[in-house]
Each structure stands twice: as C-alpha cells, then as structure tokens.
VOKOLNU-592914 format. One record per residue: residue in one letter; y, z, x of N, C-alpha, C in turn. Coordinates in pm, 1 decimal, padded with zeros to 6 digits. Layout:
residues N
SITE;a;Y;Z;X;Y;Z;X;Y;Z;X
...
end
This chain:
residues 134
SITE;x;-00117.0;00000.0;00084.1;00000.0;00000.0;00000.0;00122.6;00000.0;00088.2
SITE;x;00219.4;-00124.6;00062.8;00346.5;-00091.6;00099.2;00471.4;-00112.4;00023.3
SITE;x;00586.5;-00047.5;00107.3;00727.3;-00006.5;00064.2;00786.2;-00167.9;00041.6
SITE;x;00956.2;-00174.9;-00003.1;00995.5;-00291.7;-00018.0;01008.8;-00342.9;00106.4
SITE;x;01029.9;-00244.2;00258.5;01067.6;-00281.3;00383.1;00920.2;-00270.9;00454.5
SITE;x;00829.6;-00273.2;00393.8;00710.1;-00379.0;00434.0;00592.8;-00260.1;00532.7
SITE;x;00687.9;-00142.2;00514.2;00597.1;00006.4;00628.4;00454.9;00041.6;00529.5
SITE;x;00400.5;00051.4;00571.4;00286.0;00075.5;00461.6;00276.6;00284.3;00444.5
SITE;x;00223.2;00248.1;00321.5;00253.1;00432.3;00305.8;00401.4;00506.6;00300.3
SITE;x;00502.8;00447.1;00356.9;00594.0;00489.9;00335.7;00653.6;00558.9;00242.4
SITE;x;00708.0;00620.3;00201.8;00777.3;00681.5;00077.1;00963.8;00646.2;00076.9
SITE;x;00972.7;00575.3;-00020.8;01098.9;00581.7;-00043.3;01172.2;00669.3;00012.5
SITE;x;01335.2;00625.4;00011.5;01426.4;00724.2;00094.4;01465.6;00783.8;-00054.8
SITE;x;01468.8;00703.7;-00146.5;01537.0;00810.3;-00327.5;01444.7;00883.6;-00355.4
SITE;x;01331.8;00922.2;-00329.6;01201.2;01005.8;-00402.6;01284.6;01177.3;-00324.5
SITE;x;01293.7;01209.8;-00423.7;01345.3;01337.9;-00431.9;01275.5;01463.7;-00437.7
SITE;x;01250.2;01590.8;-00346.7;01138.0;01702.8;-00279.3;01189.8;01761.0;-00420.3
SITE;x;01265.4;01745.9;-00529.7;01298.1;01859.3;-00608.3;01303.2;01758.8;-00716.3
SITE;x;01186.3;01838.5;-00787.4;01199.6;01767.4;-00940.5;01128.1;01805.6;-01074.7
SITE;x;01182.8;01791.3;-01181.2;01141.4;01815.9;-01326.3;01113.0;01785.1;-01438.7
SITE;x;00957.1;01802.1;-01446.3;00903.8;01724.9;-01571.6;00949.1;01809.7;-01682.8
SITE;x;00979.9;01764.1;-01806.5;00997.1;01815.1;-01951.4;00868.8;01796.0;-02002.5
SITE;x;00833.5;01903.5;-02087.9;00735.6;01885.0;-02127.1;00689.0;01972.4;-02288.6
SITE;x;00819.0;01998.8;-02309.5;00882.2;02057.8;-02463.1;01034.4;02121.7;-02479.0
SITE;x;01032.8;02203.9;-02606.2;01157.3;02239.5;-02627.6;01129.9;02354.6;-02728.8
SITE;x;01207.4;02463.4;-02677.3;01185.0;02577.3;-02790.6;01233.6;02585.0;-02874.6
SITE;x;01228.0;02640.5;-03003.5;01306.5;02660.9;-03089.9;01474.8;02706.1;-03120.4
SITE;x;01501.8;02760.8;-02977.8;01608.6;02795.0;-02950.9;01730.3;02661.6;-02865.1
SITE;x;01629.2;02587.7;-02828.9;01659.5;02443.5;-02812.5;01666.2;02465.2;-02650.5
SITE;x;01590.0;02518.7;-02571.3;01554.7;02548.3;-02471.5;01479.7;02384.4;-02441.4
SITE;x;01492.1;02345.5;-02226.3;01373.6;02287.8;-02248.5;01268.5;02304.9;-02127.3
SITE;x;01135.2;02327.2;-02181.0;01049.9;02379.0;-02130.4;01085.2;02241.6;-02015.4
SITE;x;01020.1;02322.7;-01855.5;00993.7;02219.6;-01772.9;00886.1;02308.3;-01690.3
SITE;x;00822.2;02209.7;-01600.8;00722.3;02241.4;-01488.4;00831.4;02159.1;-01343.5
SITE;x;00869.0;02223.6;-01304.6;00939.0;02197.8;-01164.8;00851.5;02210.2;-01023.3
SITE;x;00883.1;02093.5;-00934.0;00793.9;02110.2;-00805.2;00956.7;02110.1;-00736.5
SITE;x;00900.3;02198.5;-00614.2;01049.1;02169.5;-00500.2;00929.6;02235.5;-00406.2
SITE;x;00965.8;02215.7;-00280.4;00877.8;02221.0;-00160.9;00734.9;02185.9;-00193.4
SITE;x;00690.7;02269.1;-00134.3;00523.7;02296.5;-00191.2;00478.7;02392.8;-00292.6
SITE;x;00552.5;02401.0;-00367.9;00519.2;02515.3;-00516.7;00551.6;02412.4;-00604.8
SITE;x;00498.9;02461.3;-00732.4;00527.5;02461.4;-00870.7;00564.1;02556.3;-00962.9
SITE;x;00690.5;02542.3;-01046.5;00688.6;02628.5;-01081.6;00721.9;02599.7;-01260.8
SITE;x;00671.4;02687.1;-01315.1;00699.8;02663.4;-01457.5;00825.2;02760.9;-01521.3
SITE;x;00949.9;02676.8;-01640.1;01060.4;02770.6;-01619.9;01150.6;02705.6;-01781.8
SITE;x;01261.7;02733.5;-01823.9;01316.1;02684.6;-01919.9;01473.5;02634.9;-01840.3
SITE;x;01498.4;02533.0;-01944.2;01651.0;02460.9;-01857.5;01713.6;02530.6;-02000.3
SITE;x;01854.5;02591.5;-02010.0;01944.1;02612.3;-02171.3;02056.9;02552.4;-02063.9
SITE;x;02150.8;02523.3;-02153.7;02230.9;02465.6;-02122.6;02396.7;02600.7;-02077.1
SITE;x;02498.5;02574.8;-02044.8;02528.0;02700.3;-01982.0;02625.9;02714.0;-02137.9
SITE;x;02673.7;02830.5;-02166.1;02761.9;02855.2;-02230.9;02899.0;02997.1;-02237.0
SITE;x;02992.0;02940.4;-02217.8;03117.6;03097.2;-02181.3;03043.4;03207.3;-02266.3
SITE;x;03056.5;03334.1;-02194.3;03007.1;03433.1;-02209.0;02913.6;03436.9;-02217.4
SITE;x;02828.2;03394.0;-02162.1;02626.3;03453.6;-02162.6;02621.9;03414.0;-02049.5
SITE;x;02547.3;03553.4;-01983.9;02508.9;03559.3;-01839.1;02419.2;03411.1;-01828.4
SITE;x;02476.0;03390.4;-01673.0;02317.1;03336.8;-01612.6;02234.4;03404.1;-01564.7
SITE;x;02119.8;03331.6;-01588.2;01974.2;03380.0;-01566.2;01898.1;03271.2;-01443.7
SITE;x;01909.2;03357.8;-01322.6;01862.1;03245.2;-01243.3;01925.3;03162.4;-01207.5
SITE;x;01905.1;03003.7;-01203.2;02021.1;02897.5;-01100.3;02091.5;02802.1;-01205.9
SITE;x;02216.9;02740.5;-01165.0;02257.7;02641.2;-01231.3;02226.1;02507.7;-01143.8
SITE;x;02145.3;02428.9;-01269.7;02115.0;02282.9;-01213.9;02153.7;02195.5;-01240.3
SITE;x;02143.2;02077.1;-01208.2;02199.2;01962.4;-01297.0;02026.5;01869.7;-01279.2
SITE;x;02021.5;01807.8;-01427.0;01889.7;01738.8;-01448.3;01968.9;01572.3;-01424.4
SITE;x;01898.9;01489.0;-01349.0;01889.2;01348.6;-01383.2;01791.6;01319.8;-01429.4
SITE;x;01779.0;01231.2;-01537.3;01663.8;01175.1;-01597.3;01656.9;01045.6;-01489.6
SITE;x;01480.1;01022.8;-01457.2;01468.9;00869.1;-01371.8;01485.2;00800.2;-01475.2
SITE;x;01491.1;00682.1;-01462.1;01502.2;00520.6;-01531.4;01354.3;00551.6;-01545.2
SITE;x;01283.4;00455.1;-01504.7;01145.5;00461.3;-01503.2;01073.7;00531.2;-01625.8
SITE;x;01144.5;00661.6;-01610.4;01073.9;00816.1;-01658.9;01142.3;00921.6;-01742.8
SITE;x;01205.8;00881.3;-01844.9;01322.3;00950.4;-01841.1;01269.2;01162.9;-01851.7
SITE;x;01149.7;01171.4;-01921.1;01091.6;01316.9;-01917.2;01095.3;01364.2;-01767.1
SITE;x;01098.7;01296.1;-01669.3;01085.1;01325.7;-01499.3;01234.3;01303.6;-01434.1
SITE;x;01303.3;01426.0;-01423.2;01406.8;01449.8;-01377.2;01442.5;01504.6;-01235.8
SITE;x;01521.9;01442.3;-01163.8;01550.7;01476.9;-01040.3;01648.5;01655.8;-01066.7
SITE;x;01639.1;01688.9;-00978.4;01677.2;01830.6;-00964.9;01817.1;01845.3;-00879.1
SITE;x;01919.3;01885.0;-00868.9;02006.5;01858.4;-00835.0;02086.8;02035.6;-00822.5
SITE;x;02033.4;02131.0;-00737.9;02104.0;02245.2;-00750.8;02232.7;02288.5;-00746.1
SITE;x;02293.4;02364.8;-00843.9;02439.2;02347.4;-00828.0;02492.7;02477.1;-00772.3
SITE;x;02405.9;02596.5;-00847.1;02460.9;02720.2;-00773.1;02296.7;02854.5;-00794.0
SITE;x;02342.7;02935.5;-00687.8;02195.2;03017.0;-00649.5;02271.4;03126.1;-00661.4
SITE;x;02259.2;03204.5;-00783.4;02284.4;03356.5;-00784.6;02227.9;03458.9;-00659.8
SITE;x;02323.8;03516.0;-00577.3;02298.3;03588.1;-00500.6;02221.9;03685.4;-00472.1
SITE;x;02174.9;03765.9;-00629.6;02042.6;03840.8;-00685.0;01930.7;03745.8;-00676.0
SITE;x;01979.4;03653.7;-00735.5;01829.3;03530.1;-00720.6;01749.0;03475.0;-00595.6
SITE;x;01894.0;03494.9;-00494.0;01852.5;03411.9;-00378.0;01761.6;03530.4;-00291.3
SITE;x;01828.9;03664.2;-00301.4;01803.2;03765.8;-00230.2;01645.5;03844.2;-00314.3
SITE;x;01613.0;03842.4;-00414.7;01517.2;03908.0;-00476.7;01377.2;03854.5;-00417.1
SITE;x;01327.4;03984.3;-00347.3;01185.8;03939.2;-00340.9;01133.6;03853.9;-00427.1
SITE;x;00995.5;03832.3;-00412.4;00863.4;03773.4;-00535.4;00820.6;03900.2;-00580.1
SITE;x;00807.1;03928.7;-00688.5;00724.9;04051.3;-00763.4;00568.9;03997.1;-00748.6
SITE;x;00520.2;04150.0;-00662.1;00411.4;04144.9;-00652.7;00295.7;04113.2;-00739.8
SITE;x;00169.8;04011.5;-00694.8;00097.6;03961.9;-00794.1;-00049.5;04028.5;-00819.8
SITE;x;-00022.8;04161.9;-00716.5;-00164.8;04199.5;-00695.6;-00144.9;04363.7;-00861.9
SITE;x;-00014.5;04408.3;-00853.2;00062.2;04502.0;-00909.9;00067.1;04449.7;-01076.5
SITE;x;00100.8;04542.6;-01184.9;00113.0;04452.6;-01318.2;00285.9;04491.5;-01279.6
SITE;x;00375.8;04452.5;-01369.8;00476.4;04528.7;-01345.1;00525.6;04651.6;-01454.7
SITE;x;00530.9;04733.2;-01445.4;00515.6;04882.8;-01483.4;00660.9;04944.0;-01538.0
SITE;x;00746.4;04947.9;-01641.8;00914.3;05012.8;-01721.3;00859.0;05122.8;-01607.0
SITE;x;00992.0;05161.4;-01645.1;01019.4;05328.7;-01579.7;00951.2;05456.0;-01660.8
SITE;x;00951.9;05574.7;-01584.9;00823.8;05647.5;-01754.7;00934.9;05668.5;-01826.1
SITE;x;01099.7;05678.3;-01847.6;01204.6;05746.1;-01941.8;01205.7;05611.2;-02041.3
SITE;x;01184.2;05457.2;-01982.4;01194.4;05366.3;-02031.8;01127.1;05384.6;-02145.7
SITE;x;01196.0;05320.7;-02262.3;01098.5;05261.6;-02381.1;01048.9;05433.2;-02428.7
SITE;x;01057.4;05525.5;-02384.7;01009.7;05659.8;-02465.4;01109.1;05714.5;-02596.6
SITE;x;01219.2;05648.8;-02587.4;01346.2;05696.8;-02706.0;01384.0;05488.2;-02758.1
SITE;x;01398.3;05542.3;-02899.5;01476.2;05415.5;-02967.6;01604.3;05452.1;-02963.6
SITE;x;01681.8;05312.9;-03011.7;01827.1;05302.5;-03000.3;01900.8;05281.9;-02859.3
SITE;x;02025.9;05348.9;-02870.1;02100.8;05328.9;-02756.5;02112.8;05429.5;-02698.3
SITE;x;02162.1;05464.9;-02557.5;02171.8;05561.2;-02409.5;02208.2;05660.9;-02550.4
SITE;x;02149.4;05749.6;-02510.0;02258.2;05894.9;-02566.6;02323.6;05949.0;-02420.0
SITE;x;02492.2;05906.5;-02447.1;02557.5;05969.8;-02337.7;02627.4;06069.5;-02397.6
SITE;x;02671.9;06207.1;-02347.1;02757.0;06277.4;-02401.1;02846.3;06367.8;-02260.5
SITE;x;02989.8;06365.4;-02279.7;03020.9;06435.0;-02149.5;03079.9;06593.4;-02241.2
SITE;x;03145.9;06630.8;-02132.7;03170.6;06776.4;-02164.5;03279.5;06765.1;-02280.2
SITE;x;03381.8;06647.7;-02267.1;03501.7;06642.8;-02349.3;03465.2;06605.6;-02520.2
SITE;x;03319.8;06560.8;-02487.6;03254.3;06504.7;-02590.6;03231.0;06635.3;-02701.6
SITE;x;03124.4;06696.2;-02636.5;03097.7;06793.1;-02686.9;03158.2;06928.0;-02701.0
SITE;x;03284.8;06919.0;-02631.2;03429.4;07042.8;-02666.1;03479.3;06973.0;-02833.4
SITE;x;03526.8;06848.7;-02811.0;03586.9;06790.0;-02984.2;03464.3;06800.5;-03107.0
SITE;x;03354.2;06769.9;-03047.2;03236.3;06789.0;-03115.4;03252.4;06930.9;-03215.8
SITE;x;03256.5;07079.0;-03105.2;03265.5;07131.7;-03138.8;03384.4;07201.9;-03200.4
SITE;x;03502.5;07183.7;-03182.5;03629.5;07199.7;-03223.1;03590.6;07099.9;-03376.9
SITE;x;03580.9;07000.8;-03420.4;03539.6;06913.8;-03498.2;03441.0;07025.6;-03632.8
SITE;x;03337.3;07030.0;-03564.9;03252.0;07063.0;-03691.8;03220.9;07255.0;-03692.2
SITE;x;03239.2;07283.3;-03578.3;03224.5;07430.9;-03575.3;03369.9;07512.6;-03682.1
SITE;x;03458.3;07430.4;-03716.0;03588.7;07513.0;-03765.2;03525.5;07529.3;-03920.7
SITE;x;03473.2;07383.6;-03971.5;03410.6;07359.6;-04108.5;03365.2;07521.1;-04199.4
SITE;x;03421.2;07568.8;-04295.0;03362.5;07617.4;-04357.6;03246.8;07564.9;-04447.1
SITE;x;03132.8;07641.2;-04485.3;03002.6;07622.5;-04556.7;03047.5;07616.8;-04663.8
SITE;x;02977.8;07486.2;-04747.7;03008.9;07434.7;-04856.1;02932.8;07511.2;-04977.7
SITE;x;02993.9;07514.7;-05074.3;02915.0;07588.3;-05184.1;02785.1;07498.5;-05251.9
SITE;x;02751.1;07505.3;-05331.2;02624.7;07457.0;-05375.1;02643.8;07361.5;-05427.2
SITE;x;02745.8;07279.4;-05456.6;02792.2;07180.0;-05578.6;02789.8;07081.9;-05496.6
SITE;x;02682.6;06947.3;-05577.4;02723.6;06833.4;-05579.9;02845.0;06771.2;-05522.8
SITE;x;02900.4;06682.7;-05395.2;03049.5;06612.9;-05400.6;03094.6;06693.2;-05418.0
end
C-alpha cells in the first residue's frame, strides 16, 4: 500500500494522534464519544460550554472529517489545571465518600456563635402560648 507521494506505508501528514468518534447523544443533548489520543482510549461526553456552569475537564474543539463526519479531529483548546495536575484514581481501590459523607440529608448545617446568640435572643424571650388554636 501506498501514499499519494508514492512511500509505501506511509501515513499521511493530516491524520491526526487525537481523535473522536460519536457514537450517541444523551438526553440532555450531550455527545457520547470514544476518543483515542496517544496510545489510550478513552470513553467521555462533549456538552457544549455555557456562561455560568463550571467546566468539567477540557475545552475542545471537534472537526468533523469530510469522509466521516461521526470521526472528528480533536483540537484542544484549554487543560484545567486540576485536570492537568490530578493523578489517575486508582484501579486496583473502589473509590470510597468520606464516612461524614452521605450520613445526613439536606444542606451543611453551619451555625457560628453570632448565630446561635440571635437564635437565642430570638426565641428564648417568647412567652408560652396558651392552649388555643391560632
């Protein structure tokens, strides 16, 4: 097998080490892809970016090939500094909440001292209500 410049085996100079097949879309209008870059694969969702919602992970830009349009070149635009710096979570480990995690519903109960001075200035003055209804 050869190239248009006649080298056999060659690989194109446009064939790109970073790239992404589509291969659905979530309900949230997410789209599923399986991405190769070096020698990994990795499976991941593309959303599109929007003001005020964190990113999660990297901003990319997708080209669709001619050829292919589901097979998109990968084009990195920016590498969150948490992202770049975060180990791999271990695969031998499950990964494990904290034990306080997940033991209470709702939200943090925070309370400081100023909290609980008005607190008590607040409901400690209350006289006890008589027996009546409203």
């Amino acid at each position: 097998m050869s190239n248009d410049d006649g080298h056999p085996d060659a690989k194109p100079a446009s064939v790109s080490r970073d790239v992404a097949l589509i291969h659905g879309v979530t309900p949230e209008g997410e789209l599923r892809v399986l991405r190769q870059r070096e020698d990994r694969i990795e499976l991941g969702a593309v959303r599109p970016l929007k003001e005020g919602v964190p990113i999660v992970g990297e901003v990319v830009r997708l080209v669709p090939r001619k050829e292919f349009p589901l097979l998109c070149d990968v084009t990195t635009e920016l590498v969150l500094p948490a992202a770049a710096s975060a180990p791999a979570p271990a695969k031998s480990a499950p990964a494990s909440p904290p034990a306080a995690f997940g033991a209470r519903k709702g939200p943090a109960q925070v309370a400081t001292d100023d909290y609980r001075k008005n607190w008590d200035v607040i409901w400690s003055a209350q006289k006890p209500r008589s027996g009546l209804a409203n």
